[in-house]
N, C-alpha and C positions, 0 to 999 in steps of 0.2 A: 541594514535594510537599504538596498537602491533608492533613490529617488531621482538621480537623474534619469529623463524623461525619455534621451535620445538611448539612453543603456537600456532603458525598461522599453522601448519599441523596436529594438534590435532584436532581441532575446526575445520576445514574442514574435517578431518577423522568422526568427531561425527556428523558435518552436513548430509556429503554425506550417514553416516549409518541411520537415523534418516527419510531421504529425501526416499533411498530405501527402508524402512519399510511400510512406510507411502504410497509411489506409488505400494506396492505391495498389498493395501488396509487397513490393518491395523488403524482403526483412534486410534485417538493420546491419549483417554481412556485406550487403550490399548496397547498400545506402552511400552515395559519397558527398566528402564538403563541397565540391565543387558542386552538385547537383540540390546542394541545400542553399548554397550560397545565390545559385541562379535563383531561384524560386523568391528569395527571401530579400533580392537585391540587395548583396553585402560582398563585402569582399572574404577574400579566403583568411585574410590577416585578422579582420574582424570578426571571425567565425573563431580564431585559436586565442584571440582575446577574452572569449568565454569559457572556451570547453577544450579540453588537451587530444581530444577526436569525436565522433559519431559515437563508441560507445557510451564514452562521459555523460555525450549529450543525454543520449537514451535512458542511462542510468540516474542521473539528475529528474528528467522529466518522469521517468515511474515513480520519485521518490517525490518530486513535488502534487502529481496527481494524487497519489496515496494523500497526502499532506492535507492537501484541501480536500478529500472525500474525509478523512479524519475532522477536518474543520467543518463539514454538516453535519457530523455524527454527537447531537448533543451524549447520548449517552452510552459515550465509547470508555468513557469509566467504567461502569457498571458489568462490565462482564464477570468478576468474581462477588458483586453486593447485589446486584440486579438481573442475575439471566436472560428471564423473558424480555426486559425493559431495551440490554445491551440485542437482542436480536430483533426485537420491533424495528429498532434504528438501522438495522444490516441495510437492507433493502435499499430504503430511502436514499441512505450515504451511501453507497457504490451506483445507485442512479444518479446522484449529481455531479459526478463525473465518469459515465458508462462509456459514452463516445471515445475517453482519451485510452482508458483504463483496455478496452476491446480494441484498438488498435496499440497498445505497448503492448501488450499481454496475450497480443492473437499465437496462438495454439501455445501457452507455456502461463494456464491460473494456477498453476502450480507455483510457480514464483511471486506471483502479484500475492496469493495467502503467504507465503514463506515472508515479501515485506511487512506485508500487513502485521503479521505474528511479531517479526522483529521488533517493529515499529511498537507496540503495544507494550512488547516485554519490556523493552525499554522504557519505555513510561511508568508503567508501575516497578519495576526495578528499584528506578531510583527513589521512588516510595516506601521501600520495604524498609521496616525500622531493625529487621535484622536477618537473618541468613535463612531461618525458617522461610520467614515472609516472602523473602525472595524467589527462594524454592518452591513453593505453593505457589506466586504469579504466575511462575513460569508455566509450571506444570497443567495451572486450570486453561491458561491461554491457551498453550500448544495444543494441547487437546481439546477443545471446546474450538477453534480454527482447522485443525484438523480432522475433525468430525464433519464440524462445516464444508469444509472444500472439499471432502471426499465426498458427499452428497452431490453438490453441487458439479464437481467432476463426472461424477456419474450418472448426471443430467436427469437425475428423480427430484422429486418435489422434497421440499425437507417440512417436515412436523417443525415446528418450532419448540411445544411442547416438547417432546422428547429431547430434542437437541436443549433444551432449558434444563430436562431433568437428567443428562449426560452431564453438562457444566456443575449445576448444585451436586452431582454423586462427586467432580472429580474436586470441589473444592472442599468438599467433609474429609477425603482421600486424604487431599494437601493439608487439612487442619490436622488431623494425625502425623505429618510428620516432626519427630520430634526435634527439637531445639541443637542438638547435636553438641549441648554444652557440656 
């Protein structure tokens, strides 16, 4: 964890210039250090002291917004023990970081579900107590996220209900598969 003070107000100078670039339309193609580095008063040395380019950067910051939208999501566990519970929380946790999330992710939620999924799988992954388990996270995620963001892609309102009773069919689906021992 950072704690020096001057490293932790660098990295948010370069966020915030990086963030304002990018919401004033600029995609991240075109984005340059030199034009983060004005913005954020830093030099260009001290910009490669963090980040090995702009994509680094862009890729770090969608993976730390996910990070902390996951850190208001009490119940981002809950998606194969709790459905309705794990989608109560959707909302809430991608509004507390909406602003960062709609500028990384402008035209491409395609990707920000693609992290978020990863992000997940990975968590219960390493939870699994064995290969089944594994298999069934994966599969109730991917799908239960992919339902999701195919709604939400296609800009209809989503039933929560349904989308509850899509996760519970595909996690009975996953409880069937067998052990493979």
């Amino acid at each position: 964890m950072v704690t020096d003070l001057r490293i932790v107000k660098t990295r948010k100078a370069i966020r915030e210039a990086f963030l304002r670039l990018r919401a004033s339309g600029v995609p991240v193609s075109k984005v340059k250090v030199k034009d983060i580095c004005d913005l954020a008063l830093v030099n260009p040395s001290t910009f490669y002291k963090h980040y090995l380019d702009v994509y680094d950067l862009n890729d770090k910051l969608e993976d730390e917004t996910i990070d902390a939208m996951l850190e208001h999501y009490p119940d981002k566990d809950k998606i194969l023990s709790d459905p309705p519970a794990f989608l109560n929380g959707w909302r809430p946790a991608i509004d507390s970081q909406i602003d960062d999330l709609r500028v990384l992710f402008a035209g491409r939620p395609e990707a920000m579900f693609r992290k978020i999924e990863s992000m997940l799988v990975e968590r219960y992954s390493a939870r699994a107590v064995n290969e089944r388990e594994r298999i069934a996270a994966v599969f109730s995620i991917a799908g239960a996220l992919h339902s999701l963001g195919l709604l939400k892609l296609e800009g209809g309102q989503s039933d929560d209900e349904i989308i509850a009773a899509v996760v519970e069919n595909l996690n009975a689906i996953a409880a069937r598969i067998p052990d493979g021992r």
